[in-house]
N, CA, C and O atoms as a GROMACS GRO file, in nm:
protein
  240
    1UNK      N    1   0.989  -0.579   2.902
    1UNK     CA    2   0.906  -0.472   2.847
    1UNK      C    3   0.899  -0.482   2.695
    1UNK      O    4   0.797  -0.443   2.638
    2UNK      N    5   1.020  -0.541   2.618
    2UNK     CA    6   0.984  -0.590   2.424
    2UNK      C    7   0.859  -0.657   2.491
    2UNK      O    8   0.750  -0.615   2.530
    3UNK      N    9   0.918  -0.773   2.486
    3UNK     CA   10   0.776  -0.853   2.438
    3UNK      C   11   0.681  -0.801   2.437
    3UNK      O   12   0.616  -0.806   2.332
    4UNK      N   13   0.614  -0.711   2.575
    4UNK     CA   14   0.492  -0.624   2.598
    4UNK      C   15   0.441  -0.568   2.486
    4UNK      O   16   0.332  -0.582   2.430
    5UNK      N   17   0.568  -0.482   2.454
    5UNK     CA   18   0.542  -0.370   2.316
    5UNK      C   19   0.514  -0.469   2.186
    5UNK      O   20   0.432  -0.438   2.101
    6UNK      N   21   0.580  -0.574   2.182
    6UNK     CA   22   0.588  -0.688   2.037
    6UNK      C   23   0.402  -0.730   2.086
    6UNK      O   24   0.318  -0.730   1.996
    7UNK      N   25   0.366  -0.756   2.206
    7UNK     CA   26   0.225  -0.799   2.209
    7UNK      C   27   0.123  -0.730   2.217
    7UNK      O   28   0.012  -0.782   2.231
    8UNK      N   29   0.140  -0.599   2.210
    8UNK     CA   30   0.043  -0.489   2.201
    8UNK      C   31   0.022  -0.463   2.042
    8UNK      O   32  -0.082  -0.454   1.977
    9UNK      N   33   0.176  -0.453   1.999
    9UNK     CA   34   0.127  -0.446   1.880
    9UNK      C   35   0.102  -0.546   1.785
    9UNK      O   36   0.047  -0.512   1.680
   10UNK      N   37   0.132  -0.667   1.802
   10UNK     CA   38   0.060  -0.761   1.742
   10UNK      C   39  -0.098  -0.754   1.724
   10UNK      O   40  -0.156  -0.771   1.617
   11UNK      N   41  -0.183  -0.714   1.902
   11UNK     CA   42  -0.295  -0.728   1.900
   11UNK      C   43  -0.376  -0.594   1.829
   11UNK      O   44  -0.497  -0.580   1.810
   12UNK      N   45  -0.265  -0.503   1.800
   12UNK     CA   46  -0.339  -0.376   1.723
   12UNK      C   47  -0.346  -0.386   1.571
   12UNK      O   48  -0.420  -0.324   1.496
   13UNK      N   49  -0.241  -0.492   1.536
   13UNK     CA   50  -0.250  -0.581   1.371
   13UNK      C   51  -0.353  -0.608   1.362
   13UNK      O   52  -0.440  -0.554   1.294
   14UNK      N   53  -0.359  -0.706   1.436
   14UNK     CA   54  -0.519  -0.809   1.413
   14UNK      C   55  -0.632  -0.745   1.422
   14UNK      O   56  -0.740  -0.789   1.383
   15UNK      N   57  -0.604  -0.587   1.499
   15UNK     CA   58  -0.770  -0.528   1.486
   15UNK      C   59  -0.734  -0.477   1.384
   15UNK      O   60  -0.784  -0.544   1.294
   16UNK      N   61  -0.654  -0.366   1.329
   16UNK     CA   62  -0.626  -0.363   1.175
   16UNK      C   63  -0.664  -0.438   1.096
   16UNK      O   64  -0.743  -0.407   1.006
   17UNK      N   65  -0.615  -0.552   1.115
   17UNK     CA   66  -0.659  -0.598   0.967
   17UNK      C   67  -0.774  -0.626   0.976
   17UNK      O   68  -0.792  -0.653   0.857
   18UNK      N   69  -0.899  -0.646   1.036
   18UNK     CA   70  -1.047  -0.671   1.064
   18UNK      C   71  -1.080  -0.492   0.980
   18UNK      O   72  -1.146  -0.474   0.878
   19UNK      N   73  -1.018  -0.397   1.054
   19UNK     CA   74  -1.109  -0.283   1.019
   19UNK      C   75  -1.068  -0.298   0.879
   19UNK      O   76  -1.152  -0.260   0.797
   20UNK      N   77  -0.935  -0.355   0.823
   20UNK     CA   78  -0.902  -0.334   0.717
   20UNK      C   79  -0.994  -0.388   0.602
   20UNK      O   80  -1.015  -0.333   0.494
   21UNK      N   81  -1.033  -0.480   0.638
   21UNK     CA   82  -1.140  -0.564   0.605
   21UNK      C   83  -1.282  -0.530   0.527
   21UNK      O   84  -1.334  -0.556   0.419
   22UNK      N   85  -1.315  -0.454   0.651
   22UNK     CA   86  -1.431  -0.360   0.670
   22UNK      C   87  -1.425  -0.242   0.529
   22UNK      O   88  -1.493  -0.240   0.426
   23UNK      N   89  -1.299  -0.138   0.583
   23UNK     CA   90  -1.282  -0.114   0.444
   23UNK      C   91  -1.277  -0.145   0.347
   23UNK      O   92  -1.319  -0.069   0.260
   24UNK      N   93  -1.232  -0.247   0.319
   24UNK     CA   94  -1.204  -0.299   0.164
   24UNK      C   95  -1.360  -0.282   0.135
   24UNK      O   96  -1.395  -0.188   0.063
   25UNK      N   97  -1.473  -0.388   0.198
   25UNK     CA   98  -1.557  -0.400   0.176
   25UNK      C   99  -1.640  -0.291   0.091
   25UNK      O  100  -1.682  -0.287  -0.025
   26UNK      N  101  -1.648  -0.173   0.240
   26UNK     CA  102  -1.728  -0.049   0.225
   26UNK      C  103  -1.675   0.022   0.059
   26UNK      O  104  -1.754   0.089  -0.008
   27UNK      N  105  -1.556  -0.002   0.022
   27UNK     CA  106  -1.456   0.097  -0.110
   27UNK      C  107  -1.501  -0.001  -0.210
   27UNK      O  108  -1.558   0.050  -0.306
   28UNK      N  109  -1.487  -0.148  -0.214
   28UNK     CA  110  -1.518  -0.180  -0.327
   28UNK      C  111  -1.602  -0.289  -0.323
   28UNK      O  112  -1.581  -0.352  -0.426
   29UNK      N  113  -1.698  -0.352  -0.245
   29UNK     CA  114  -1.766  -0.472  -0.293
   29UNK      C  115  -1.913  -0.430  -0.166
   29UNK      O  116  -1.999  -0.503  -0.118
   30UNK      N  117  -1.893  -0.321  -0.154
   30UNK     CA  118  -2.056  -0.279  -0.080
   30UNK      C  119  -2.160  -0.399  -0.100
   30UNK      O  120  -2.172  -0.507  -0.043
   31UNK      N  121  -2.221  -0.345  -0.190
   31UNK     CA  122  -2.402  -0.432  -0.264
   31UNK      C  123  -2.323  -0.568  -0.270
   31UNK      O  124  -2.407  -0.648  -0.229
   32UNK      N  125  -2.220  -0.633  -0.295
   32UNK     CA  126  -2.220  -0.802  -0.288
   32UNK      C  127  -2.210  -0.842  -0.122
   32UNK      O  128  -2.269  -0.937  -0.071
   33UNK      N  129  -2.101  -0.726  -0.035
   33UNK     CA  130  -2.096  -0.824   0.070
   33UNK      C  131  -2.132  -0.718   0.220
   33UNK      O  132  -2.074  -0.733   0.328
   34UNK      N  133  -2.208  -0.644   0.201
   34UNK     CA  134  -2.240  -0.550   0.293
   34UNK      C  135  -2.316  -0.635   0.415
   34UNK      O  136  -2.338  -0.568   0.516
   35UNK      N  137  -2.364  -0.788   0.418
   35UNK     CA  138  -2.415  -0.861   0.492
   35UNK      C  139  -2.315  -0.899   0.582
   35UNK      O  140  -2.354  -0.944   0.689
   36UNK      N  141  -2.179  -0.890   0.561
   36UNK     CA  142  -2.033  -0.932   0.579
   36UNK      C  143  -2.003  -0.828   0.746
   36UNK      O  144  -1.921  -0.848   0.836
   37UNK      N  145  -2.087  -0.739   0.735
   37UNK     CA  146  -1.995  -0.563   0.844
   37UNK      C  147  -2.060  -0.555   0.930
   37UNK      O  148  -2.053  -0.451   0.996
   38UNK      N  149  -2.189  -0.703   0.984
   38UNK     CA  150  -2.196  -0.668   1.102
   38UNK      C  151  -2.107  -0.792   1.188
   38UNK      O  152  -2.056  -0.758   1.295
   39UNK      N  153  -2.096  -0.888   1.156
   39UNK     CA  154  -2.002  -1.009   1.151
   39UNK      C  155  -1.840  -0.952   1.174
   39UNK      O  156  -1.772  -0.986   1.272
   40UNK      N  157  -1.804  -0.884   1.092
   40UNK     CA  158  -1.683  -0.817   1.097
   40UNK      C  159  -1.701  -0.673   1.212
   40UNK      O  160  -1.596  -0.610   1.222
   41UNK      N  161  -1.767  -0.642   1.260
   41UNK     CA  162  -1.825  -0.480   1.361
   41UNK      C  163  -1.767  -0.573   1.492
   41UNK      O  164  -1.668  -0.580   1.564
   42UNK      N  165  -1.857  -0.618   1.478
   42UNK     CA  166  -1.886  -0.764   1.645
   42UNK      C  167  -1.698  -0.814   1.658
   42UNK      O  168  -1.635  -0.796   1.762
   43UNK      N  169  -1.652  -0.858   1.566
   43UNK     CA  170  -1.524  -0.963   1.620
   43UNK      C  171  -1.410  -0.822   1.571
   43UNK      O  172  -1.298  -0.873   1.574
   44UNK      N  173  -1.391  -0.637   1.520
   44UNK     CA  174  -1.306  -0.531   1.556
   44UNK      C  175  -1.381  -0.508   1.660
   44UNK      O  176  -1.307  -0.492   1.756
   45UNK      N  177  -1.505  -0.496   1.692
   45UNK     CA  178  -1.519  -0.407   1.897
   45UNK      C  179  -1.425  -0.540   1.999
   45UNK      O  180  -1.345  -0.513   2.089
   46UNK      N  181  -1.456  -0.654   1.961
   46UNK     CA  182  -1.352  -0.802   2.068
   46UNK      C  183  -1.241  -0.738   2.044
   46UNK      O  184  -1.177  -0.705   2.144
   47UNK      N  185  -1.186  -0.705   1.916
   47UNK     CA  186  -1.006  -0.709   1.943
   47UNK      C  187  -0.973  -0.595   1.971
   47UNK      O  188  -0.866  -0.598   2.031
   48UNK      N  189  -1.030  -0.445   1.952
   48UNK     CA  190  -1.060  -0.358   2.055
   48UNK      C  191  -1.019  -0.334   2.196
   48UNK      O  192  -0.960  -0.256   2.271
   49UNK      N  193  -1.107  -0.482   2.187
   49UNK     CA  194  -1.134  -0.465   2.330
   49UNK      C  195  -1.005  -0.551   2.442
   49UNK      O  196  -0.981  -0.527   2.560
   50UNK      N  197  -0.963  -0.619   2.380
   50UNK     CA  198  -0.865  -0.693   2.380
   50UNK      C  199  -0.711  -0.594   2.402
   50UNK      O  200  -0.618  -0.595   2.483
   51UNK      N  201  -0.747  -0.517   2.284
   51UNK     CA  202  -0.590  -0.453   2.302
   51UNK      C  203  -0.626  -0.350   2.427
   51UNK      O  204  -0.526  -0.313   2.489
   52UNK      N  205  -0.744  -0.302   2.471
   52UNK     CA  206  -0.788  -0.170   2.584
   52UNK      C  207  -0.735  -0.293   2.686
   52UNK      O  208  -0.616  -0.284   2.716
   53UNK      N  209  -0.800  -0.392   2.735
   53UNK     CA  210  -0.746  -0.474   2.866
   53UNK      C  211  -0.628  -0.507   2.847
   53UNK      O  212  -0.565  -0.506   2.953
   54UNK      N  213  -0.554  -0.541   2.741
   54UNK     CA  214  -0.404  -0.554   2.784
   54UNK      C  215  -0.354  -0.440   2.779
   54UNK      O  216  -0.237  -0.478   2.771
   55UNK      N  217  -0.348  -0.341   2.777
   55UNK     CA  218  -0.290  -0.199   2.792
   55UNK      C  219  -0.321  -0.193   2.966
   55UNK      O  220  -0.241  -0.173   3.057
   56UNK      N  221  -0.461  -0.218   2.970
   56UNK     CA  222  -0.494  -0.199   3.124
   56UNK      C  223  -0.402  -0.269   3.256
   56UNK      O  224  -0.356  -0.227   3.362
   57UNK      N  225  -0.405  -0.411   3.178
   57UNK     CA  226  -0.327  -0.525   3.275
   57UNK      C  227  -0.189  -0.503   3.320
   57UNK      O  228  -0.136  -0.533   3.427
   58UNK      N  229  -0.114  -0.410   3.153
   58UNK     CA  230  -0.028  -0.415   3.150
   58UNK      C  231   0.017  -0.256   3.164
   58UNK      O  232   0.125  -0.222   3.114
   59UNK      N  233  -0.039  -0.189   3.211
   59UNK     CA  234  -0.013  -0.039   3.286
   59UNK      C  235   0.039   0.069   3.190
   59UNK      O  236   0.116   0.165   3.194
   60UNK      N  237  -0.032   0.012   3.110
   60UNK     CA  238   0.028   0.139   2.950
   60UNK      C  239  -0.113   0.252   2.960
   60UNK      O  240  -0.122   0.347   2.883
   0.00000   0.00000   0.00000
């Protein structure tokens, strides 16, 4: 059951740091890289989606 918890939350990092991303963007570099957030939208809904099916698989 660690590992489970160590791999859930690994996969909730990696969407973190994507949204984190996102933010940075939106707070400080909008008008240079706002072409950047639909590229970054598309691959946080995958890891999303990723951490919802392993929660599912894994009966959390």
């Amino acid at each position: 059951m660690d590992e489970t918890k160590k791999e859930l939350a690994k996969l909730r990092r990696q969407a973190s740091e994507v949204a984190s991303e996102i933010h940075d963007i939106v707070e400080d570099t909008l008008w240079q890289d706002y072409e950047k957030l639909a590229e970054l939208s598309q691959e946080l809904i995958k890891r999303c989606q990723k951490v919802e099916a392993f929660k599912k698989e894994k009966g959390l």
